[in-house]
VOPAPA-267902 format. One line per 10 residues: their letters; for each residue y, z, x of C-alpha. Coordinates in steps of 0.25 Angstrom, whole numbers, plus 2048, in hexadecimal, padded with zeros to 3 digits. Layout:
N
A> Y,Z,X; ...
END
This chain:
447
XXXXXXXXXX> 161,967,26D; 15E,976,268; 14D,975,265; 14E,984,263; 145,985,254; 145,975,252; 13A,96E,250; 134,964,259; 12B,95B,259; 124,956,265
XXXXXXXXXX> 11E,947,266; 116,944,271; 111,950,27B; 111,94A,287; 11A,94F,294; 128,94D,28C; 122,954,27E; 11B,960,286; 129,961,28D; 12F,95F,281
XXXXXXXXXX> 127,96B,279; 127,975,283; 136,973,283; 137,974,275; 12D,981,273; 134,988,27F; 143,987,277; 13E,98E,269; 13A,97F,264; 130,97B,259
XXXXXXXXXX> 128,971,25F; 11E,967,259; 116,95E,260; 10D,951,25C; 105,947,267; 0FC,93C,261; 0F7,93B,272; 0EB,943,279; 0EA,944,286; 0E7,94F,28F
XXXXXXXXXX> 0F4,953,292; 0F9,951,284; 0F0,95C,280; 0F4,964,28A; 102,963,286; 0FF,966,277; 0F8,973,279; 104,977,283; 10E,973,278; 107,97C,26E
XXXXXXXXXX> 104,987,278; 115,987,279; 115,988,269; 116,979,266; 10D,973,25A; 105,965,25B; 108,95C,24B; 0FC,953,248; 0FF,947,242; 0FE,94A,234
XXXXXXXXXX> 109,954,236; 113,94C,23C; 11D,949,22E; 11B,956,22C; 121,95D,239; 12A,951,239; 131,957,22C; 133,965,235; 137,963,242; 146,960,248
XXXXXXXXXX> 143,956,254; 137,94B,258; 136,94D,268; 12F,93F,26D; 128,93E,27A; 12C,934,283; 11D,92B,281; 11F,92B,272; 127,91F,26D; 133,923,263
XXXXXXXXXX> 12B,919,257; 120,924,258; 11C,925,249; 121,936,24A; 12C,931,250; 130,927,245; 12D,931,23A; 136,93B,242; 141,933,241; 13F,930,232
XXXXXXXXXX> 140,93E,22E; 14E,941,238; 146,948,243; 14D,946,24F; 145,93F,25B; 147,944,269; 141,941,275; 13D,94C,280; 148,947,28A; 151,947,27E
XXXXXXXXXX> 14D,955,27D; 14E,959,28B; 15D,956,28C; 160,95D,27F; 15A,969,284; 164,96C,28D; 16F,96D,283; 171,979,27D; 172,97C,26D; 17F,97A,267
XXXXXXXXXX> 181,97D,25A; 18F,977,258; 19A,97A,24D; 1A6,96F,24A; 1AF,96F,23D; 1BE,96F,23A; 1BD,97F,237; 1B3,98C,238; 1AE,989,247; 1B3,994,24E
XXXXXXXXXX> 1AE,99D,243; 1A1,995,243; 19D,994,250; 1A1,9A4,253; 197,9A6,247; 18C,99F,24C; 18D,9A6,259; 18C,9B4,254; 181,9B0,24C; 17A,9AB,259
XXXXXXXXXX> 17F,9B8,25F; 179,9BE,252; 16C,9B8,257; 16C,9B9,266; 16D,9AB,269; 172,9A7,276; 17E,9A1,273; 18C,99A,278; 198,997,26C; 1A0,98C,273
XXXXXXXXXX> 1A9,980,270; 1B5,97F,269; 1B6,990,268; 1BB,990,276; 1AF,98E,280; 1AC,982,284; 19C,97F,285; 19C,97A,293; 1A0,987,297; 193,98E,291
XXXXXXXXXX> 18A,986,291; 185,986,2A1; 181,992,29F; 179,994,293; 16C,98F,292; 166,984,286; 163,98F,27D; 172,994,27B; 177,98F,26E; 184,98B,270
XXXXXXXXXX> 18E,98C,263; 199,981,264; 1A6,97F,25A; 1A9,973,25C; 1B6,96C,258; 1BA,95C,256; 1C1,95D,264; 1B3,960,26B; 1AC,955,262; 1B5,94A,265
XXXXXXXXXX> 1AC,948,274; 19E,94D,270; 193,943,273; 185,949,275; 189,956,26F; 17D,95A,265; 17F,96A,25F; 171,96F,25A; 178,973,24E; 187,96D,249
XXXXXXXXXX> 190,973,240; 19B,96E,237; 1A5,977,231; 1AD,96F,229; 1B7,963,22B; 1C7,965,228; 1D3,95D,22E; 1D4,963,23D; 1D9,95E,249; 1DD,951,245
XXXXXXXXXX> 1EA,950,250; 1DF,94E,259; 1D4,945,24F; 1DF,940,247; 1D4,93D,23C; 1CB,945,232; 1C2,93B,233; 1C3,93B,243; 1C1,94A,242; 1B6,94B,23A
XXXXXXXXXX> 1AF,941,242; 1AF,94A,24E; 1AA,956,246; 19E,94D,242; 19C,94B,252; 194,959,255; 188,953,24D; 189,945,252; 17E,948,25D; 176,950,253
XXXXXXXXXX> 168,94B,24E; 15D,951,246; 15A,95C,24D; 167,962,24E; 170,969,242; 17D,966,23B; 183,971,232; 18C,969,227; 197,970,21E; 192,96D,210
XXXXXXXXXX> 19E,971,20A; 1A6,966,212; 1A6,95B,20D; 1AB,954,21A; 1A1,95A,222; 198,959,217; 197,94A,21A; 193,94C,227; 185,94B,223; 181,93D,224
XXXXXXXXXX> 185,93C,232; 17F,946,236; 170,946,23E; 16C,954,241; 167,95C,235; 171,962,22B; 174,96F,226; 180,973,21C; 188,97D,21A; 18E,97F,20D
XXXXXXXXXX> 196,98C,204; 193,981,1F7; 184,97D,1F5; 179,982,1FB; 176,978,207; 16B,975,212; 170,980,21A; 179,98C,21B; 183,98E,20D; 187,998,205
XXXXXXXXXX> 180,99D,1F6; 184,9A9,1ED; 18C,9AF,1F7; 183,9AE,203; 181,9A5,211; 174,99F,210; 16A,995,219; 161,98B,212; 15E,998,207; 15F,9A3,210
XXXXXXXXXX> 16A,9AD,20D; 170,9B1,21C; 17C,9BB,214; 186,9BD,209; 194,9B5,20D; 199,9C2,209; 193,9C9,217; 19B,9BE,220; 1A6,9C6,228; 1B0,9BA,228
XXXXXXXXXX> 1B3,9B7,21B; 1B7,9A8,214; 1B1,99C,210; 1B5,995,21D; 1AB,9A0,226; 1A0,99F,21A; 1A0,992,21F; 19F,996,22E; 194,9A0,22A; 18B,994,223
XXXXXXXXXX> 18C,98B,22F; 189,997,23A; 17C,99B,231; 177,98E,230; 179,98B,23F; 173,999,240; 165,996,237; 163,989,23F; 163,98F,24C; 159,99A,245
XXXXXXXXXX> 160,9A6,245; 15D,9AD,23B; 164,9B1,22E; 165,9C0,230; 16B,9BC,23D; 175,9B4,238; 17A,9BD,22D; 17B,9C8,237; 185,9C0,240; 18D,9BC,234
XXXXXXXXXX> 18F,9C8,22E; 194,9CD,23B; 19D,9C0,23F; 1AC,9C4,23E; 1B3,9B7,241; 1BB,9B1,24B; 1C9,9B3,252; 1D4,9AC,24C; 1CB,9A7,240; 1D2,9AC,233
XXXXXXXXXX> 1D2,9BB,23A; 1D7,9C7,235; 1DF,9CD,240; 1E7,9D9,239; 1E9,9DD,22E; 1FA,9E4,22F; 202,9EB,223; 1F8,9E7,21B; 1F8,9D8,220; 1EC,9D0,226
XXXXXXXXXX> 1EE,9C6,230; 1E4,9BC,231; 1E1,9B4,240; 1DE,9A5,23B; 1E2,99F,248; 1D8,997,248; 1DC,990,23C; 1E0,983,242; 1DF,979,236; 1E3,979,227
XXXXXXXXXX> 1D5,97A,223; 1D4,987,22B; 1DF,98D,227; 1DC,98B,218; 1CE,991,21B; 1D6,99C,21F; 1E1,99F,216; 1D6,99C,20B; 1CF,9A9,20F; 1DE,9B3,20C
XXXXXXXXXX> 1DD,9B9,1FF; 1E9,9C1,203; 1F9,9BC,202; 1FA,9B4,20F; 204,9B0,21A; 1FE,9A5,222; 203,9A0,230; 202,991,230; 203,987,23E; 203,984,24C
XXXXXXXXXX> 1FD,976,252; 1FB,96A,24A; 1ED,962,247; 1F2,958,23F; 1EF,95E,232; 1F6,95D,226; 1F9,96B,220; 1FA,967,20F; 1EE,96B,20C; 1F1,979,212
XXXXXXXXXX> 1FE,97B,20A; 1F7,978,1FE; 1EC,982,1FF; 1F8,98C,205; 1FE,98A,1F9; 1F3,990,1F0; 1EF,99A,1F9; 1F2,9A9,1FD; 1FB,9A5,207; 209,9A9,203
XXXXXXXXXX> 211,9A5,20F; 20F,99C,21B; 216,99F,22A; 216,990,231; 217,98F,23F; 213,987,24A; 214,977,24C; 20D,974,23F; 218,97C,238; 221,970,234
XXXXXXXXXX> 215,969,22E; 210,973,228; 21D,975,220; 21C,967,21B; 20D,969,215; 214,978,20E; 21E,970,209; 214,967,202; 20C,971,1FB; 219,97A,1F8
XXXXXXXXXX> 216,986,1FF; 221,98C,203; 21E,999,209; 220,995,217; 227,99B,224; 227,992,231; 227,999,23C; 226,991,24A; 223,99D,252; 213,9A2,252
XXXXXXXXXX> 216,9B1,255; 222,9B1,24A; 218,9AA,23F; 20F,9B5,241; 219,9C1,23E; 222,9B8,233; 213,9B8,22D; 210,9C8,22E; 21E,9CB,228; 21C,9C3,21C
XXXXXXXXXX> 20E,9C6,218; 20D,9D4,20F; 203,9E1,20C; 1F4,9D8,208; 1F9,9CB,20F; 1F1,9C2,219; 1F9,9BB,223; 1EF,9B1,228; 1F3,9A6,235; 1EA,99C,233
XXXXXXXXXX> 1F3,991,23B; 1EC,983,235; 1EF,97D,242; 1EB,97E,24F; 1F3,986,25C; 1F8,97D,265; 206,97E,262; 208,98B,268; 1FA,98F,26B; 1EF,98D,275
XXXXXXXXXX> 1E4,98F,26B; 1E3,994,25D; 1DC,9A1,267; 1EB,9A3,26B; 1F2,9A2,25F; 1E8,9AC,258; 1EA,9B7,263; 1F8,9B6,260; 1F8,9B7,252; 1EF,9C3,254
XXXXXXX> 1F9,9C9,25E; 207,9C7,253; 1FE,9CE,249; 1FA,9D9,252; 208,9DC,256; 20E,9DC,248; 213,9EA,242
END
């Protein structure tokens, strides 16, 4: 449990709840306590508490701090039908108890991010904006570095920033992120889930341990994620580019948290819809780990994007060639062939995920792409899906470093040539890493 700018309230001062406050008080907490005993001791105790920067509630204040404060810690000789307790729980306080909060003070912080696309991006955003800030921080997970291989070293005030994919969440049990993200939902990986259904209910997994006083970041906008909501048990915040939500969104032009502008839309470095997106769910992890807005907007105005993430690599005879290597799903790719406003050549393929590829034909068809090369095991099914929407326009090619070149040779002064592949790597490539360093390395050695 992160306690860092929460607010606590302390039932019951004896051993555990002076433990229990010096605790909280020596990790940046807010901490409240209330005792209806007098003894000795407990007097003692109180005026240590308040020395520490702790406040004692009367009795007649307790339904008001109970509207304010994120968890109810009760001492061990206070029965769980105590009447604070009761009205704790009516209002969706959550109840701990100081042994509870022992053990989850050895855990560090995780703020994790899961969705089918944006996480990479996301995350990488997050952690310049933690950079930004000078907070001790470790970005982990499905970006390449497992967590077990940081986190002995750290101590239990390093934030660590995890993407998080379905694969992870299929054998999480106690896992509880402080803050859980979720990007969006589109069909992904179902060779290995074999269901939408299956899939999304391991995307609802990273908030399955969270209660109330942890955070879920929603995608408004969604309407699958959007209906996460009743399921969920820690407090919610959305994320929307339509309305003006309880949380970050977008108004006249400019990113905004709960009314307070953080910049124009127009000052983000890595243009589209899709990293407006990415942008809203970094500042609102930001804001509830209290960073500040100036903060946040410098590290956003500075953020250039990640490899292989609809990347401009070069720009040749007037040509530009765009790195989406990372594009491993339909979903993806028409995210990124929605942001060309240039005649484009498109490279398609590689390892299938058990998509169907109609709906990206379609929007091919009315798009600026004017010519698809084909290539790796997809190929043959993708062919089938063009035929469908009657595009044409196609070249296969079954050789990776041939696609490329065919590609370059076809594209004109003022064209784009994007690969944005729809698939993932695996037929001829370690990682979608590999197959992007290779792209980069055709276009650098083209004429």
């Amino acid at each position: 449990m992160y306690v860092k700018n929460q607010k606590f309230l302390i039932l019951g001062v004896s051993k555990s709840g002076l433990a229990a406050a010096k605790y909280l008080l020596g990790n940046g907490a807010v901490c409240y306590f209330y005792e209806e005993m007098s003894s000795e001791k407990i007097i003692f105790a109180k005026q240590e508490i308040v020395s520490l920067g702790g406040t004692e509630i009367v009795a007649d204040k307790i339904d008001e701090i109970l509207e304010t404060i994120d968890v109810l810690v009760i001492s061990p000789g206070v029965p769980i039908n105590h009447t604070v307790a009761v009205k704790a729980k009516s209002k969706g306080v959550r109840i701990i108890g100081e042994l509870e909060l022992g053990f989850a003070a050895f855990i560090p912080p995780f703020i994790a991010v899961t969705g089918t696309n944006g996480k990479t991006t996301t995350v990488s955003i997050i952690d310049a904006i933690f950079k930004e800030a000078g907070i001790s921080k470790k970005l982990v997970g499905n970006v390449g570095v497992p967590v077990t291989s940081e986190i002995a070293d750290e101590n239990k005030d390093t934030v660590f920033i995890a993407e998080v994919s379905s694969f992870q969440l299929e054998s999480v049990s106690a896992f509880c992120p402080h803050i859980s993200c979720i990007l969006n939902i589109a069909p992904d990986h179902l060779e290995r889930h074999y269901t939408m259904e299956n899939y999304i209910f391991l995307k609802k997994r990273i908030f399955i341990n969270q209660r109330e006083s942890e955070y879920c970041v929603l995608n408004f906008d969604d309407e699958t994620v959007k209906g996460f909501y009743s399921d969920v048990k820690a407090r919610v915040l959305w994320v929307s580019l339509l309305e003006e939500v309880d949380g970050a969104y977008k108004k006249d032009g400019a990113l905004y948290y709960k009314g307070e502008r953080i910049l124009s839309a127009d000052e983000l470095p890595i243009k589209g819809e899709h990293n407006e997106y990415n942008a809203l769910f970094s500042i609102a992890v930001a804001r509830l780990m209290g960073i500040s807005a100036e903060t946040v907007a410098r590290a956003l105005k500075s953020f250039k994007g990640v490899p292989f993430r609809n990347q401009l690599v070069a720009e040749k005879n007037g040509v530009k060639f765009v790195n989406d290597s990372k594009s491993t799903n339909t979903a993806s790719a028409i995210t990124a062939i929605n942001s060309c406003v240039e005649p484009t050549v498109l490279i398609l393929g590689g390892s299938e995920k058990g998509e169907n590829y109609d709906k990206l034909f379609e929007y091919i068809k009315n798009s600026t792409v004017k010519h698809v090369v084909m290539t790796g095991s997809s190929r043959r099914n993708m062919l089938i899906s063009a035929d469908k929407a009657g595009f044409y326009n196609i070249t296969i090619c079954p050789d990776f470093d041939l696609s490329v070149k065919i590609a370059a040779m076809m594209a004109n002064d003022g064209d784009r040539v994007l690969f944005s592949p729809a698939c993932a790597s695996f037929d001829a490539f370690s990682s979608y890493v590999e197959r992007g360093e290779r792209f980069n390395k055709i276009i650098g050695e083209l004429n």
